[in-house]
PyMOL Python script that loads the backbone (N, CA, C, O; Angstrom):
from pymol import cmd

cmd.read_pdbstr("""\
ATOM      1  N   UNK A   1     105.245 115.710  90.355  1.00  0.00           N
ATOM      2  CA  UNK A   1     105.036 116.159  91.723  1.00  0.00           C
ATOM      3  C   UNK A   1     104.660 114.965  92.610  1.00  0.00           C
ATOM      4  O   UNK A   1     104.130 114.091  91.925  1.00  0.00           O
ATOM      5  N   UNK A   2     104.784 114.549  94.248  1.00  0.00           N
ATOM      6  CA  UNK A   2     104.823 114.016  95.087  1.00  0.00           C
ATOM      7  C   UNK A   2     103.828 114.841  95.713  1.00  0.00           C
ATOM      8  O   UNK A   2     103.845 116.071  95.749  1.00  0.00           O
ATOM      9  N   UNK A   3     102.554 113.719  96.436  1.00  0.00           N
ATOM     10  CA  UNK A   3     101.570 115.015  97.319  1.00  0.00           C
ATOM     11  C   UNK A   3     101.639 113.855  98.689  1.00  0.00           C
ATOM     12  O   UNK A   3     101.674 112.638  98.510  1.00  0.00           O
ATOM     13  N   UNK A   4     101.648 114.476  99.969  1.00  0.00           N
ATOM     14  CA  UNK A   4     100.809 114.085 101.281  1.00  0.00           C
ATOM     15  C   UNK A   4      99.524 114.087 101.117  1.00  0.00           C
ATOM     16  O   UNK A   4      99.228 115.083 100.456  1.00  0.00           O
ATOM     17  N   UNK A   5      98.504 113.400 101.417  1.00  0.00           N
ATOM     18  CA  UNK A   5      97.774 114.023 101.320  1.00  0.00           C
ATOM     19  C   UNK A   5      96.658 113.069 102.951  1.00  0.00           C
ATOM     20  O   UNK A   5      96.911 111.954 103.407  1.00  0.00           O
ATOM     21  N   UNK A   6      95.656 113.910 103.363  1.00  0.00           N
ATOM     22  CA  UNK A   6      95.110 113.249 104.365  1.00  0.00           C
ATOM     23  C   UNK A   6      93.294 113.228 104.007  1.00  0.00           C
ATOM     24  O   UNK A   6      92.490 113.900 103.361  1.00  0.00           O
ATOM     25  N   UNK A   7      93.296 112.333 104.646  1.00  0.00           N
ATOM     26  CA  UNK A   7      91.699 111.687 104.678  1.00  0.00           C
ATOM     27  C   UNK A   7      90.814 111.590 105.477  1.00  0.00           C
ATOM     28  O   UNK A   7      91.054 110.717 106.312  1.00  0.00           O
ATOM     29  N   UNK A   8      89.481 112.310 105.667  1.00  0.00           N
ATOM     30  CA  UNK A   8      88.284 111.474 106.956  1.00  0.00           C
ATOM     31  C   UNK A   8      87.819 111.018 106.338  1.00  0.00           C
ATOM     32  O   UNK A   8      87.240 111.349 105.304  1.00  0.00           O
ATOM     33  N   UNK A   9      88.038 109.688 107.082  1.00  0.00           N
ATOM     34  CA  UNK A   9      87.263 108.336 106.789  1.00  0.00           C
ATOM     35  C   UNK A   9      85.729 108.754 107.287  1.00  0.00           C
ATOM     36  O   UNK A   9      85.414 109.686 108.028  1.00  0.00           O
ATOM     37  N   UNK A  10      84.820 107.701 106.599  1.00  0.00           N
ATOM     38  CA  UNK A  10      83.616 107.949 107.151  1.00  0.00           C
ATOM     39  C   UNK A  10      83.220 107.342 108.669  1.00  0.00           C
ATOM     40  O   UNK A  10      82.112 107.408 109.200  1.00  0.00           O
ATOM     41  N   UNK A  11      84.220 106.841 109.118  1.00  0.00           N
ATOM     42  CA  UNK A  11      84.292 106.627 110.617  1.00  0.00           C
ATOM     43  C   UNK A  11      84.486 108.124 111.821  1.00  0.00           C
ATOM     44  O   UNK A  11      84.265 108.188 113.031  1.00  0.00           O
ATOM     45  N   UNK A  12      84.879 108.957 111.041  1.00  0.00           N
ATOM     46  CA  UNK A  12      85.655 110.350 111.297  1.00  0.00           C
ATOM     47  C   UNK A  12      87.342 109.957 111.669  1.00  0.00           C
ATOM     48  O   UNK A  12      87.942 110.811 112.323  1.00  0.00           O
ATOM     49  N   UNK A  13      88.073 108.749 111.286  1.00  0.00           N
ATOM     50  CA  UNK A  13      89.365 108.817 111.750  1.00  0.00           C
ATOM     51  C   UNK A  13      90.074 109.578 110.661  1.00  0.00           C
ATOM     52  O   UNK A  13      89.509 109.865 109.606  1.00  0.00           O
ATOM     53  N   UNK A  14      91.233 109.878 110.913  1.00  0.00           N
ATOM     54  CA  UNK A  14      91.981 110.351 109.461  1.00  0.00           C
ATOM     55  C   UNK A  14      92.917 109.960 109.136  1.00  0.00           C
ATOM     56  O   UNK A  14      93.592 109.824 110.156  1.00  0.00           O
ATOM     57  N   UNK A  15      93.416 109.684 108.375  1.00  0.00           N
ATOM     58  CA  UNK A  15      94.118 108.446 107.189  1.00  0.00           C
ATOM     59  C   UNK A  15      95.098 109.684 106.659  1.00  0.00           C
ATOM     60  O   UNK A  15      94.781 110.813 106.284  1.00  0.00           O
ATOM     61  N   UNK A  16      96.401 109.058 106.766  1.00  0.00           N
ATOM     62  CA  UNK A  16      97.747 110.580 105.866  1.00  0.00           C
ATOM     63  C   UNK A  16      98.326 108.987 105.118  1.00  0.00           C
ATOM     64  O   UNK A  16      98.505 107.874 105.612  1.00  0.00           O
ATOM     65  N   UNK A  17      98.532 109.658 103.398  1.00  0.00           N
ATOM     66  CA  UNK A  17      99.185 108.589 102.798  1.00  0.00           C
ATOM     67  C   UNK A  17      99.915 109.533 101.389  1.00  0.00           C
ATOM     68  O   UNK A  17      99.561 110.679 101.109  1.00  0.00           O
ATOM     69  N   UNK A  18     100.676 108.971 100.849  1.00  0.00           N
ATOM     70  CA  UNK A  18     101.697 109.303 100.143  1.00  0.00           C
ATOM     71  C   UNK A  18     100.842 109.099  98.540  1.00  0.00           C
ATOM     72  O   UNK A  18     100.289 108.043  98.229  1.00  0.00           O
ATOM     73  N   UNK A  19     100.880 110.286  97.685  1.00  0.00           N
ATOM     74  CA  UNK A  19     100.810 109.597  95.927  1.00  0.00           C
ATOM     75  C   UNK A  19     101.167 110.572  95.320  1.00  0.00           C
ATOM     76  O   UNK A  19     101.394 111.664  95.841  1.00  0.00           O
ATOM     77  N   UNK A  20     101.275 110.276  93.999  1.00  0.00           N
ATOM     78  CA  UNK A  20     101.499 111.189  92.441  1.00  0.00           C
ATOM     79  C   UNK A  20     100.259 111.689  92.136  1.00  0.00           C
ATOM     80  O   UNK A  20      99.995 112.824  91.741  1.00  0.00           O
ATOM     81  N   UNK A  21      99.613 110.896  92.316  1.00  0.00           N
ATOM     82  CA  UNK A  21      97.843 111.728  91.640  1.00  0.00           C
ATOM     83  C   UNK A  21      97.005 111.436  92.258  1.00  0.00           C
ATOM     84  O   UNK A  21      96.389 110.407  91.983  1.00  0.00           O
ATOM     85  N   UNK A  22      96.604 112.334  93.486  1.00  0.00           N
ATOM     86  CA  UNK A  22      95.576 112.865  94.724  1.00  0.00           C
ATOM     87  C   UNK A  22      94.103 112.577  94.113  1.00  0.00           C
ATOM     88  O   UNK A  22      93.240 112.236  94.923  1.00  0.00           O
ATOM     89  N   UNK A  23      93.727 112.695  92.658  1.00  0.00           N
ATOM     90  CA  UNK A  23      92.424 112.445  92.445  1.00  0.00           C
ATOM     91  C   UNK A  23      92.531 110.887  92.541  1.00  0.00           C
ATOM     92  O   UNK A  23      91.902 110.143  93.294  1.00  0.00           O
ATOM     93  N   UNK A  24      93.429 110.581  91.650  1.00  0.00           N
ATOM     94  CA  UNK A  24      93.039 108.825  91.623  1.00  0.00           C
ATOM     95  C   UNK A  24      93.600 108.563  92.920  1.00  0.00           C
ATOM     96  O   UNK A  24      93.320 107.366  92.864  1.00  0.00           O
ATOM     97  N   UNK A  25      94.103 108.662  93.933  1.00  0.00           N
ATOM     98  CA  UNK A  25      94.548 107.717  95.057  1.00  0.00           C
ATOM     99  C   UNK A  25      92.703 107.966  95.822  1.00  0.00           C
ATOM    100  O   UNK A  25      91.902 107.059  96.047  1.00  0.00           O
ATOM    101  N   UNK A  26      92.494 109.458  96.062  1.00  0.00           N
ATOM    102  CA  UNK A  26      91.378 109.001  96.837  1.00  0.00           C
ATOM    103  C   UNK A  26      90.034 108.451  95.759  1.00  0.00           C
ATOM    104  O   UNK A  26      89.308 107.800  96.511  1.00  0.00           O
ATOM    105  N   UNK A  27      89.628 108.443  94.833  1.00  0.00           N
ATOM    106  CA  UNK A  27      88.900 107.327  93.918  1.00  0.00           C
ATOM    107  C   UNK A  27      89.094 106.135  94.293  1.00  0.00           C
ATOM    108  O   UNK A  27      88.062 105.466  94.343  1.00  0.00           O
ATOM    109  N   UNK A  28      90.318 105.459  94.662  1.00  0.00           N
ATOM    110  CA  UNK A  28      91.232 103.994  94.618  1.00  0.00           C
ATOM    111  C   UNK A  28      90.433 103.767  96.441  1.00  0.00           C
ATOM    112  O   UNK A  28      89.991 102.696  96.857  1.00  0.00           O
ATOM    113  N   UNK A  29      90.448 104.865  97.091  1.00  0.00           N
ATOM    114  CA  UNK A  29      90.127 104.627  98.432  1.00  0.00           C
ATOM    115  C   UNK A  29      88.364 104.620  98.182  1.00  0.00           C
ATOM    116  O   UNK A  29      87.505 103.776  98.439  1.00  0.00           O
ATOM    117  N   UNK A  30      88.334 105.376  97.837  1.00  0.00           N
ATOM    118  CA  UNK A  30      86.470 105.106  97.745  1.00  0.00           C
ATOM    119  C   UNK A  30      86.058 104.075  97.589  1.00  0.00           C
ATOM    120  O   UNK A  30      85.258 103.582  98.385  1.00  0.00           O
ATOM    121  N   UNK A  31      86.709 103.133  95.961  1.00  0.00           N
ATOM    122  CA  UNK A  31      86.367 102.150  95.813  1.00  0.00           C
ATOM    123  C   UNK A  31      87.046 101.108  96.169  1.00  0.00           C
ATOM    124  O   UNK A  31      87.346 100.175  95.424  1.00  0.00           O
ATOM    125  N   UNK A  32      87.331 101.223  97.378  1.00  0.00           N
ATOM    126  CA  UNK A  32      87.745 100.173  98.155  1.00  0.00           C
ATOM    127  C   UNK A  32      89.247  99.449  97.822  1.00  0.00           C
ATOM    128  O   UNK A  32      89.552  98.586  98.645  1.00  0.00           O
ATOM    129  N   UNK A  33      90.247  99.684  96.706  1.00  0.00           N
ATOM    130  CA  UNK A  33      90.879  99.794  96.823  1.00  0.00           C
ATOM    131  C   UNK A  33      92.619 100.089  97.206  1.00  0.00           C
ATOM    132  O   UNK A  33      93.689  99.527  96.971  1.00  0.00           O
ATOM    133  N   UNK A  34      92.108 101.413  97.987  1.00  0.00           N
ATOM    134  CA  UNK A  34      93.130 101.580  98.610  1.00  0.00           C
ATOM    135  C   UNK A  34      93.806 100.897  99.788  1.00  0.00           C
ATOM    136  O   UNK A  34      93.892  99.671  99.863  1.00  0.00           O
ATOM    137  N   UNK A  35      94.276 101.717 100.691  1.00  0.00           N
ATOM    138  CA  UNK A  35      95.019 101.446 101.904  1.00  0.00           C
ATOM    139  C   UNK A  35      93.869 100.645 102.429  1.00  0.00           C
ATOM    140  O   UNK A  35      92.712 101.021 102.240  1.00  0.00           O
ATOM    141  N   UNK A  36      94.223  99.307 103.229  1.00  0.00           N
ATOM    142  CA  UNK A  36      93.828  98.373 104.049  1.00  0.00           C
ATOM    143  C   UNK A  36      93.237  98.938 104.991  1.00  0.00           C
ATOM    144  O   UNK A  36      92.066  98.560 105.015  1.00  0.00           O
ATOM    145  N   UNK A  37      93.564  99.961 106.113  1.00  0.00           N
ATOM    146  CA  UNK A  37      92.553 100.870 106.868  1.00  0.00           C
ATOM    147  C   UNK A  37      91.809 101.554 106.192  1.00  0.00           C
ATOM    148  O   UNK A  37      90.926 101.899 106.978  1.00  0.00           O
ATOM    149  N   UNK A  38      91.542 102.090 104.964  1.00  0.00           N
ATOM    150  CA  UNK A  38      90.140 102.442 104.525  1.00  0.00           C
ATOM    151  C   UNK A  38      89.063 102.083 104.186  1.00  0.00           C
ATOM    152  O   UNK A  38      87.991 102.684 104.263  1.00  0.00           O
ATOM    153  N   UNK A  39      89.530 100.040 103.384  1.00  0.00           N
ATOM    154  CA  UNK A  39      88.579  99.738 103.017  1.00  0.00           C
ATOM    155  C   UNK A  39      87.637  99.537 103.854  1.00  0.00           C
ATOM    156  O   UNK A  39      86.739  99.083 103.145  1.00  0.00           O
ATOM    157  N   UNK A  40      87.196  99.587 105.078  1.00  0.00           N
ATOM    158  CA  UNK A  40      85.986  99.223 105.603  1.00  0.00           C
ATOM    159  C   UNK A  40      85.233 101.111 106.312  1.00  0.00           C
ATOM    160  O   UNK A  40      84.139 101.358 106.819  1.00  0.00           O
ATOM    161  N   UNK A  41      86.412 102.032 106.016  1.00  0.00           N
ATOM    162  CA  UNK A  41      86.025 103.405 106.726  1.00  0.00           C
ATOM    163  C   UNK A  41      85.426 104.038 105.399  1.00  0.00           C
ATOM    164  O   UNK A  41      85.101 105.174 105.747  1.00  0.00           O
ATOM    165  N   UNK A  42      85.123 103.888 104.099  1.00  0.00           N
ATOM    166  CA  UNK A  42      84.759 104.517 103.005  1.00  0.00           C
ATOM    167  C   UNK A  42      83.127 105.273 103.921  1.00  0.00           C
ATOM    168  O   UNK A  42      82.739 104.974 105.051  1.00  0.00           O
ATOM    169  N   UNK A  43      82.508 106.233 102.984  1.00  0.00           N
ATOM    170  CA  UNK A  43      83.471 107.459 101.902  1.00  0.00           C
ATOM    171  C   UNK A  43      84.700 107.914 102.556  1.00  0.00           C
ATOM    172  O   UNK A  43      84.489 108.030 103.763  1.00  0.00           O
ATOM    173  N   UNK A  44      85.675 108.160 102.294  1.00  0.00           N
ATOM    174  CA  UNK A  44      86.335 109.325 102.714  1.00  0.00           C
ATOM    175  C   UNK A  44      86.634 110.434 101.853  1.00  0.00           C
ATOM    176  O   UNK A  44      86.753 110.455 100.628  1.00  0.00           O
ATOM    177  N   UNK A  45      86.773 111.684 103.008  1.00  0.00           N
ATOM    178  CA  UNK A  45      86.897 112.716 101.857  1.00  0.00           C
ATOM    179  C   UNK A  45      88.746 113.627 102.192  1.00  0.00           C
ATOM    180  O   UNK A  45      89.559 113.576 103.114  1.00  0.00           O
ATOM    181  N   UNK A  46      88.689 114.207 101.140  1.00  0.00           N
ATOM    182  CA  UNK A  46      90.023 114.827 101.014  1.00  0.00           C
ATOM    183  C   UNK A  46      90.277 115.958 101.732  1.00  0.00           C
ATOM    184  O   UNK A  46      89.951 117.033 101.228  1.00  0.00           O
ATOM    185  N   UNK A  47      90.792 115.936 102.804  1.00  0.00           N
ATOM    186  CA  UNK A  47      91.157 117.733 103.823  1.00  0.00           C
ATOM    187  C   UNK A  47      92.119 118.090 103.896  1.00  0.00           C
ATOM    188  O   UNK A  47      92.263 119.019 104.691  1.00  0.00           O
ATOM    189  N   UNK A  48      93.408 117.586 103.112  1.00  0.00           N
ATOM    190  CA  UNK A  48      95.022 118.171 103.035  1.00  0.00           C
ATOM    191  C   UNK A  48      95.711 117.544 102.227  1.00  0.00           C
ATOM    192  O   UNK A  48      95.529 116.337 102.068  1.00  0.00           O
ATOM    193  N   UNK A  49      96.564 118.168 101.607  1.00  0.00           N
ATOM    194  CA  UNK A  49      97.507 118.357 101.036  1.00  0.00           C
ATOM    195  C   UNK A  49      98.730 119.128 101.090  1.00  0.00           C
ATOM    196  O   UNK A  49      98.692 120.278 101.529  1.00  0.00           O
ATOM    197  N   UNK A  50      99.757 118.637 100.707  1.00  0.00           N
ATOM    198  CA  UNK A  50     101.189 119.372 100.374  1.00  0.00           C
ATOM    199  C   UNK A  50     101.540 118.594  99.458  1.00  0.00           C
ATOM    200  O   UNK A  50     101.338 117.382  99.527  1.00  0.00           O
ATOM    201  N   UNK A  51     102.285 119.336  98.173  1.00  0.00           N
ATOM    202  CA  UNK A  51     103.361 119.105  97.352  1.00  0.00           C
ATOM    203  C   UNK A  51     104.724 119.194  97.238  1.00  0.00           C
ATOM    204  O   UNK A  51     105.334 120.261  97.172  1.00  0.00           O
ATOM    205  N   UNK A  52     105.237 118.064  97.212  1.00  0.00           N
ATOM    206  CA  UNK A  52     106.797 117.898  97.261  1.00  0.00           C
ATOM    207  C   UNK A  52     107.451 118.179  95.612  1.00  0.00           C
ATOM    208  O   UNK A  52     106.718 117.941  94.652  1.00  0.00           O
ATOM    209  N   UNK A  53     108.527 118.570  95.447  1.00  0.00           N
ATOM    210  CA  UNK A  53     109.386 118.077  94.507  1.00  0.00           C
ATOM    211  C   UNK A  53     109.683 116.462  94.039  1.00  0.00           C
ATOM    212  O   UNK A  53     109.390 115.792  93.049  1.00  0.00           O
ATOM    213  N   UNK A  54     110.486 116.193  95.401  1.00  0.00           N
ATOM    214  CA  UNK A  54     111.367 114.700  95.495  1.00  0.00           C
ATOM    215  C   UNK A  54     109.856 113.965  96.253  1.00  0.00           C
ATOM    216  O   UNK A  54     108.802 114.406  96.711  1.00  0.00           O
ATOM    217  N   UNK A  55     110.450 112.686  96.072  1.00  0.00           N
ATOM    218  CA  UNK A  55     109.614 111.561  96.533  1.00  0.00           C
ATOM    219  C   UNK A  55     110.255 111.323  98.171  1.00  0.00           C
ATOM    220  O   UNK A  55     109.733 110.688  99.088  1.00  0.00           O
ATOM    221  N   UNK A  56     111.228 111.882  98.164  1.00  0.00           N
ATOM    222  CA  UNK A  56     111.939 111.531  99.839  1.00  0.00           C
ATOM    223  C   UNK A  56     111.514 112.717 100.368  1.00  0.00           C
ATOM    224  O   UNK A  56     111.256 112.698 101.572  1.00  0.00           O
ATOM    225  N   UNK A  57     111.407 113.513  99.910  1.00  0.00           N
ATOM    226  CA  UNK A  57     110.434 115.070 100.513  1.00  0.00           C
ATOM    227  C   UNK A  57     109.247 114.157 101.479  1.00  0.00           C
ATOM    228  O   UNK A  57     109.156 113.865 102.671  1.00  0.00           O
ATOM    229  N   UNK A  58     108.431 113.904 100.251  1.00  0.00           N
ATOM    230  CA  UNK A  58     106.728 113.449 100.627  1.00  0.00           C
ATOM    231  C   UNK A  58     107.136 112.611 101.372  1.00  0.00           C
ATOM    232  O   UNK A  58     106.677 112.837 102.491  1.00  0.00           O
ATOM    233  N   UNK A  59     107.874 111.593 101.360  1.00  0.00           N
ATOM    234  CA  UNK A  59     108.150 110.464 102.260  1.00  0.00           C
ATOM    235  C   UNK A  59     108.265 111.146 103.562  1.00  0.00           C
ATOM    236  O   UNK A  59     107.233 111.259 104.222  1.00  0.00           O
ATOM    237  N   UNK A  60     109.251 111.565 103.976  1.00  0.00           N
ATOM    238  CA  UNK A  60     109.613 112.194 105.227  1.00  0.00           C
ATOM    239  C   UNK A  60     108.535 113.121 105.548  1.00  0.00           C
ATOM    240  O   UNK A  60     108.562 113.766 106.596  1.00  0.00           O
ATOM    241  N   UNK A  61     107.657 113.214 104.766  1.00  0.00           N
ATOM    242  CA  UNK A  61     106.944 114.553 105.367  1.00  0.00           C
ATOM    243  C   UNK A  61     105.599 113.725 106.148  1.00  0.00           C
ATOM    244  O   UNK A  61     105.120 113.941 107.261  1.00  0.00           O
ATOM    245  N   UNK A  62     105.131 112.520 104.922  1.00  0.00           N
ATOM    246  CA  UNK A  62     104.347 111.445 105.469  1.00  0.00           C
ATOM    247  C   UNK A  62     104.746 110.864 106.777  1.00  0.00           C
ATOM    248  O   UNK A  62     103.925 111.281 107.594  1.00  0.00           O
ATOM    249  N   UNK A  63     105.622 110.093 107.367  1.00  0.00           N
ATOM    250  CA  UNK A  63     105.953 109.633 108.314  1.00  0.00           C
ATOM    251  C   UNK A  63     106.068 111.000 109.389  1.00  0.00           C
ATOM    252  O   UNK A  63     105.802 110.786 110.572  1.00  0.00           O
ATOM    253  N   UNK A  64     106.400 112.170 109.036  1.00  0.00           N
ATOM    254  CA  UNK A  64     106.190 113.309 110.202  1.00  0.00           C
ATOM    255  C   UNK A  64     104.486 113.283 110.663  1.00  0.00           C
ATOM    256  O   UNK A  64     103.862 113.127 111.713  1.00  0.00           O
ATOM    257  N   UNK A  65     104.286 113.437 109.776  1.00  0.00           N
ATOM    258  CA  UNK A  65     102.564 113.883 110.291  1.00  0.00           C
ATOM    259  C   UNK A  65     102.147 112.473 110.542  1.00  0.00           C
ATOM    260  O   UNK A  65     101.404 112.577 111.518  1.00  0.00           O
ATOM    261  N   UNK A  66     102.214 111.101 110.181  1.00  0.00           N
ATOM    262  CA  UNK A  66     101.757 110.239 111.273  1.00  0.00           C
ATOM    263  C   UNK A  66     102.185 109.983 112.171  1.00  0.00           C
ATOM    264  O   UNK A  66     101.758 108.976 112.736  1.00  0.00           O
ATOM    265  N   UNK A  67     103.025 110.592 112.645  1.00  0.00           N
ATOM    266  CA  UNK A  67     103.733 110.551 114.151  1.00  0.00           C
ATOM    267  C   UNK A  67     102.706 111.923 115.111  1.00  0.00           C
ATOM    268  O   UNK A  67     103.039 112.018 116.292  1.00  0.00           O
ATOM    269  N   UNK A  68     101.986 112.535 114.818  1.00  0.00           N
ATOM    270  CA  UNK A  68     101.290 113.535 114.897  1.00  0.00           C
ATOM    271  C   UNK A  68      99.889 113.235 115.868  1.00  0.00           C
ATOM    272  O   UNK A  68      99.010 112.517 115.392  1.00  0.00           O
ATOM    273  N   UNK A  69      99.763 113.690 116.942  1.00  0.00           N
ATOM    274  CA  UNK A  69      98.403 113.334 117.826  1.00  0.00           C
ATOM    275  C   UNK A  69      96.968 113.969 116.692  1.00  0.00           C
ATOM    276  O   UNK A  69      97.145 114.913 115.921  1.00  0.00           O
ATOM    277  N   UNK A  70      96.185 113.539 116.766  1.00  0.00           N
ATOM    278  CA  UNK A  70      95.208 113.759 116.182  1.00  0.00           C
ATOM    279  C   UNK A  70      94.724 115.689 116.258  1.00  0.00           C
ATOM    280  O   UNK A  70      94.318 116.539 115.466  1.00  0.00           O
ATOM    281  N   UNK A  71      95.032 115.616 117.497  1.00  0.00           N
ATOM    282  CA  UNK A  71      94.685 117.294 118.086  1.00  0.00           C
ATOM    283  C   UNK A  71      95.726 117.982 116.761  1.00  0.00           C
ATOM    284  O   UNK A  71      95.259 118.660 115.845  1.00  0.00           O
ATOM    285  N   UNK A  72      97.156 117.645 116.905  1.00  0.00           N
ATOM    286  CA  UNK A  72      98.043 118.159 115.878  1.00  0.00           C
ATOM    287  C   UNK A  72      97.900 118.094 114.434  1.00  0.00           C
ATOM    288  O   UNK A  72      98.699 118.734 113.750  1.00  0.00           O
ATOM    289  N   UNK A  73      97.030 117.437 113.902  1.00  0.00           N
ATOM    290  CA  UNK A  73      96.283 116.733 112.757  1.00  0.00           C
ATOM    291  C   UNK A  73      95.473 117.728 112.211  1.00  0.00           C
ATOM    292  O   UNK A  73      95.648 118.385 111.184  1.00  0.00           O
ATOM    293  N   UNK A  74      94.349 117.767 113.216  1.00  0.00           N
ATOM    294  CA  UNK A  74      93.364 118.805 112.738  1.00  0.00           C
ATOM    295  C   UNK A  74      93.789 119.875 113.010  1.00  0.00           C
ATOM    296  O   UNK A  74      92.890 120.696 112.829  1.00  0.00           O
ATOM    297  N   UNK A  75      94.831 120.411 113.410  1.00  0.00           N
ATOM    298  CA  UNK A  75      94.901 121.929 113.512  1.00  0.00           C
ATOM    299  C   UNK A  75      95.951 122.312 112.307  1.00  0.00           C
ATOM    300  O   UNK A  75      96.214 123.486 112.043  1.00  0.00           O
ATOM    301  N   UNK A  76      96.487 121.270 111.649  1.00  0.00           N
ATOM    302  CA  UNK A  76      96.780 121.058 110.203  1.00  0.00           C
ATOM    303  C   UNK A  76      96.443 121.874 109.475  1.00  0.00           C
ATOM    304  O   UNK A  76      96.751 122.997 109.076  1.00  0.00           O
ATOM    305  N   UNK A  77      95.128 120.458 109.254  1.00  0.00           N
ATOM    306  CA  UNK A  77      93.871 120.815 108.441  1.00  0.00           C
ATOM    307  C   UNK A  77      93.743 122.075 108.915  1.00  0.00           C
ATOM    308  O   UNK A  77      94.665 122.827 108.597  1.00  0.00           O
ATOM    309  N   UNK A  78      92.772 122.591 109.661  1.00  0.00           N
ATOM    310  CA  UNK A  78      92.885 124.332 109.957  1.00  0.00           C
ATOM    311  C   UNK A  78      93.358 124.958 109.146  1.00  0.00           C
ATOM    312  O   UNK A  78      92.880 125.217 108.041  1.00  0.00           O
ATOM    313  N   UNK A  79      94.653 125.380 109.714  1.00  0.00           N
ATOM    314  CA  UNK A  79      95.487 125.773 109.273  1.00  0.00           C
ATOM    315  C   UNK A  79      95.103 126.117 107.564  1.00  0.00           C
ATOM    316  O   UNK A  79      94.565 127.084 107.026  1.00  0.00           O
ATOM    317  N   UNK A  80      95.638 124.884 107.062  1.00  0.00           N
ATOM    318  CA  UNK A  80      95.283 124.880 105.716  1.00  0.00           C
ATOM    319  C   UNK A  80      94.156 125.573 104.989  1.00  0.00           C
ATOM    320  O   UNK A  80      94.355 126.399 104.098  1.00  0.00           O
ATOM    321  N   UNK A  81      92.743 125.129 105.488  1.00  0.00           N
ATOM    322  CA  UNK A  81      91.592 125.880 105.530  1.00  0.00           C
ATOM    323  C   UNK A  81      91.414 127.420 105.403  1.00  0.00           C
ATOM    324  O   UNK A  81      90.953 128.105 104.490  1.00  0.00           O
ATOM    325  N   UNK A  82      92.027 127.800 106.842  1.00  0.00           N
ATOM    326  CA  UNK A  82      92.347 129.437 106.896  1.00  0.00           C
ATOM    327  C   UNK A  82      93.448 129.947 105.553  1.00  0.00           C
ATOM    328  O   UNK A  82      93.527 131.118 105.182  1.00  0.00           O
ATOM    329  N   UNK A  83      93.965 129.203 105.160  1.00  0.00           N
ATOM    330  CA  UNK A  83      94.938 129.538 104.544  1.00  0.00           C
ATOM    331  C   UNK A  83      94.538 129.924 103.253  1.00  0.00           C
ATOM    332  O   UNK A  83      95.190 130.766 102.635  1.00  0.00           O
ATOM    333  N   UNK A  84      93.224 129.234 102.638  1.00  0.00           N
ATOM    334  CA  UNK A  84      92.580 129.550 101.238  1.00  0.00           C
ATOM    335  C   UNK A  84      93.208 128.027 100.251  1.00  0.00           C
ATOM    336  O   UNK A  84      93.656 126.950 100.643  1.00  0.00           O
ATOM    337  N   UNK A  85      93.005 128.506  99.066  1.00  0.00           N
ATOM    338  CA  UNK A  85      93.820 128.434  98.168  1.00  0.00           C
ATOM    339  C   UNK A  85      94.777 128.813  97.240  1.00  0.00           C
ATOM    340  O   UNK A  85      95.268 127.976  96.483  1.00  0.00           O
TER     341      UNK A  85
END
""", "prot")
cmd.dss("prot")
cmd.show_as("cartoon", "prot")
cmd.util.cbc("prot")
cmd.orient("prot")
């Protein structure tokens, strides 16, 4: 599986990035690791997800939602939220 998945930084910005395994990518961001805009925004925590099939799924789906105003972002998240699990 391919996940989107998005992040608040402990700055409150939010971070959308592409992986195979959502536990270890945000671990990799905690510990400083990850994406170059996180290392200085740590903790961040995990508020979305989607799962792809294909890797060009997640791809395209990543570059949609960072094209996305922040207002459009969190109502995402929402979304998602209301939605359960």
């Amino acid at each position: 599986m391919h996940f989107v998945y998005m992040l608040e930084c402990g700055d409150g910005t939010l971070y959308t990035g592409y992986t195979t395994d959502v536990t270890r990518r945000v671990e990799e961001h905690n510990a400083g690791a990850g994406a170059k805009y996180t290392r200085g925004r740590t903790p961040v925590e995990l508020v979305y997800t989607e799962s792809f099939e294909t890797k060009s799924g997640a791809m395209s789906r990543e570059y949609e939602i960072k094209q996305f105003s922040r207002a459009r972002k969190e109502r995402l998240v929402e979304s998602a939220i209301s939605a359960g699990p």
